[in-house]
N, C-alpha and C positions, 0 to 999 in steps of 0.2 A: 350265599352259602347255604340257606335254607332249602333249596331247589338241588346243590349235592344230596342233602340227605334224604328226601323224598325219594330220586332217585337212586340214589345208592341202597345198598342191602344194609340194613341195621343191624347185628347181631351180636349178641354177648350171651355167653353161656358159661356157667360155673358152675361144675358138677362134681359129685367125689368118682373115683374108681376103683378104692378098695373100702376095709369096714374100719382098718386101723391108719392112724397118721404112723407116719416116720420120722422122728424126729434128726433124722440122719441128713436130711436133704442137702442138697450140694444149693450154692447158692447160684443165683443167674449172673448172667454176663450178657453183654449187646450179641455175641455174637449166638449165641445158646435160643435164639428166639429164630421162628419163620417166619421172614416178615416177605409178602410176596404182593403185589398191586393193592394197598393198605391193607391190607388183613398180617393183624398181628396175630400170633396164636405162643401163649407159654405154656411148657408144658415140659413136663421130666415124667420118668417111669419113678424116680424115686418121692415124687408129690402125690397125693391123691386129689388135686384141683386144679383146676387148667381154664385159661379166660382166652377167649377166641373171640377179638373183633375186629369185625367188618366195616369199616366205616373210611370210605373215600378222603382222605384229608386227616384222618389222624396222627397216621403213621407222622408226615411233617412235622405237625401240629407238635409231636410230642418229640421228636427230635430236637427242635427249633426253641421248646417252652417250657418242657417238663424240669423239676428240677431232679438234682442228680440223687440214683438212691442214696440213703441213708440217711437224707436232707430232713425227713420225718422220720418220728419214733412209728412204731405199727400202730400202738394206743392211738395216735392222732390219727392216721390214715383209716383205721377200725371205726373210729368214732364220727367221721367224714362220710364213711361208707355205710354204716347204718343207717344215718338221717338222708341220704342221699338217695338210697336204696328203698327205703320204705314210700318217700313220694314216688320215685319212679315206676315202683311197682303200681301202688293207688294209680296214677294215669296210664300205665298199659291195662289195668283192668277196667278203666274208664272207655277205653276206646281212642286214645290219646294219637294224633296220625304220625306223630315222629314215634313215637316206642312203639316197636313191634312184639316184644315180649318181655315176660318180668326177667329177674333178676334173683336167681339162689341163693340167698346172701343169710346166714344162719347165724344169729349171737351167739351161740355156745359153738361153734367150729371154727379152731383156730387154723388159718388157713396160710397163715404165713406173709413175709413180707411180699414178695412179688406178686402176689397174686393181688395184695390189697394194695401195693402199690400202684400197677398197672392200674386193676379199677377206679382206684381215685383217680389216677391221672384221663381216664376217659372221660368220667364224668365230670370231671371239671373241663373239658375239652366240648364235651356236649352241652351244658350250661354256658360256656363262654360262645359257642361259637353261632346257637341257637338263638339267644338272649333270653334264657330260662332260667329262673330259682329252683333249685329241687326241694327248695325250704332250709333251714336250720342256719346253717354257715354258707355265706357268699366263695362262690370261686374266686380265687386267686391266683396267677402264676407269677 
């Protein structure tokens, strides 16, 4: 499995688009996402943060594993995703050969459940499937 992700395109990216959140947002549904040769991409005009990733075998991966929304509070998946997020960055800045770049991940920007759901469910996808700690709390599915 190691030899997909070498091969395969790494990518996750999580950026804002405007200066204000909406707290309006519509919530997601399976069908509301691109999902196209594993590249997952969420994204609404009414969010201002959108997670695009590329990664051979997730898409399954998370069909097959993830658990269903709302199985976690945000708090818990926030707090998965910060410990999670600060190793991974520390080794894409190390030069690390599976991460290809860091990761946006901001304490004070509430980004919402989807957005922190999806991320947690990568990286614990990434973690499980690499056989990697990113530190703090063990993956689980």
């Amino acid at each position: 499995m190691k030899n997909l992700v070498y091969i395969g395109i790494l990518f996750i990216v999580i950026f804002g688009c405007t200066a204000t959140k909406n707290n309006n947002a519509k919530t997601f549904k399976q069908n509301d996402k691109a999902v196209q040769n594993d590249t997952v991409r969420i994204a609404n005009d009414e969010l201002e943060y959108e997670v695009i990733i590329i990664d051979p075998g997730f898409n399954s991966w998370f069909y097959t594993y993830a658990k269903p929304r709302d199985y976690y509070s945000q708090q818990y998946l926030e707090a998965r995703n910060r410990t999670w997020v600060i190793e991974w960055n520390a080794r894409a800045y190390r030069g690390d050969r599976l991460i290809d770049m860091s990761i946006d991940y901001q304490n004070n920007i509430d980004y919402g459940y989807e957005v922190n759901y999806m991320l947690y469910n990568y990286l614990t996808y990434f973690q499980l499937t690499n056989n990697i700690k990113l530190g703090g709390f063990v993956p689980r599915i």
